[in-house]
C-alpha positions in Angstrom: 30.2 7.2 -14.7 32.6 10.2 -13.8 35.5 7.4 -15.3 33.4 7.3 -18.6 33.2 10.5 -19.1 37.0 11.1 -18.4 38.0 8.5 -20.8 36.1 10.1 -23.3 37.3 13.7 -22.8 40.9 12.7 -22.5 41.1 10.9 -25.4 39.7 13.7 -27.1 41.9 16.8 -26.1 45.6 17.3 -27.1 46.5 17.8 -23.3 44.7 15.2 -21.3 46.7 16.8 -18.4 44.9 19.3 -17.9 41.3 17.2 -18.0 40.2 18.8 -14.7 36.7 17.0 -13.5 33.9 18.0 -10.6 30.9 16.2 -9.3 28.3 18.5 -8.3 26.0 16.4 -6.3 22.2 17.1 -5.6 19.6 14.6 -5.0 19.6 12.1 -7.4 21.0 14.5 -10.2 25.2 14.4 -10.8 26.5 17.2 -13.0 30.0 16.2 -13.7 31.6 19.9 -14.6 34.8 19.3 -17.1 37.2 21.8 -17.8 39.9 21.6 -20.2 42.9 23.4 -21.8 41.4 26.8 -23.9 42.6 25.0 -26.8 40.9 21.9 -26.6 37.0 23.5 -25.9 36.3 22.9 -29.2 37.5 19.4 -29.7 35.1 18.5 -26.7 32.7 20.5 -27.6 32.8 19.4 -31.3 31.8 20.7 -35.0 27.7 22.1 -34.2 28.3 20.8 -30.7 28.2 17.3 -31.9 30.9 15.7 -29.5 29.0 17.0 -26.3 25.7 15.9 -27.5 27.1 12.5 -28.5 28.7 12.2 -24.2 25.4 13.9 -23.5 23.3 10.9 -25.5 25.3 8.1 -23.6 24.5 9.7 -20.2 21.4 9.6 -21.0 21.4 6.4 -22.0 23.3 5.4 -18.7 21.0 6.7 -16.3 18.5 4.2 -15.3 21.3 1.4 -13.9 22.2 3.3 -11.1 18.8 5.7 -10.1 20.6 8.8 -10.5 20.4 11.1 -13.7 23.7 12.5 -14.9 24.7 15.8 -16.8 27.5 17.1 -18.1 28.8 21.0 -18.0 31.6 22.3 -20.1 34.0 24.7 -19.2 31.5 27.5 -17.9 28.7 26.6 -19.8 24.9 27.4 -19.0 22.2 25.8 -20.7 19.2 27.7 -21.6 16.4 25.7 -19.9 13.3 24.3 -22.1 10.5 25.9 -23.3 7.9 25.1 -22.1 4.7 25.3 -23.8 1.4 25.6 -23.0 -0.6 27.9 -24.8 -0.9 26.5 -28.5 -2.5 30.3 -29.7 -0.5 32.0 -31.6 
């Protein structure tokens, strides 16, 4: 998967040199950090964020063939968690 998601990322960036990626391994979860050239965050991350969601909708879609669930981090991202909710009064 890791390959994938180079792939991806390398064709996207002007400077697929500096394509720098980190497997953070717990459980059956994989974050795979990626961290690019300043000037090519926003090719990866795309217009609205569209690029990531777009590798974030094929991981997704890859996770079942191996048993482990894969995410991806850009850069120094953190994503808020979910709401969750439980209480429908407003």
């Amino acid at each position: 998967m890791k390959q994938v998601i180079e792939l991806i990322v390398k064709s996207l960036v002007e400077k697929p040199e500096a394509v720098v990626l980190e497997d953070v391994v717990d459980g059956d979860n994989v974050t795979v950090k990626v961290k690019v050239a300043d000037g090519d965050m926003g090719r990866v991350i795309g217009k609205g964020g569209a690029t990531v969601t777009a590798i974030r909708t094929i991981l997704k879609n890859c996770n079942s063939r191996d048993g482990k669930r894969y995410f991806i981090q850009i850069g120094d991202e953190v994503r808020a968690p979910r709401k969750e909710f439980t209480d429908a009064s407003y």
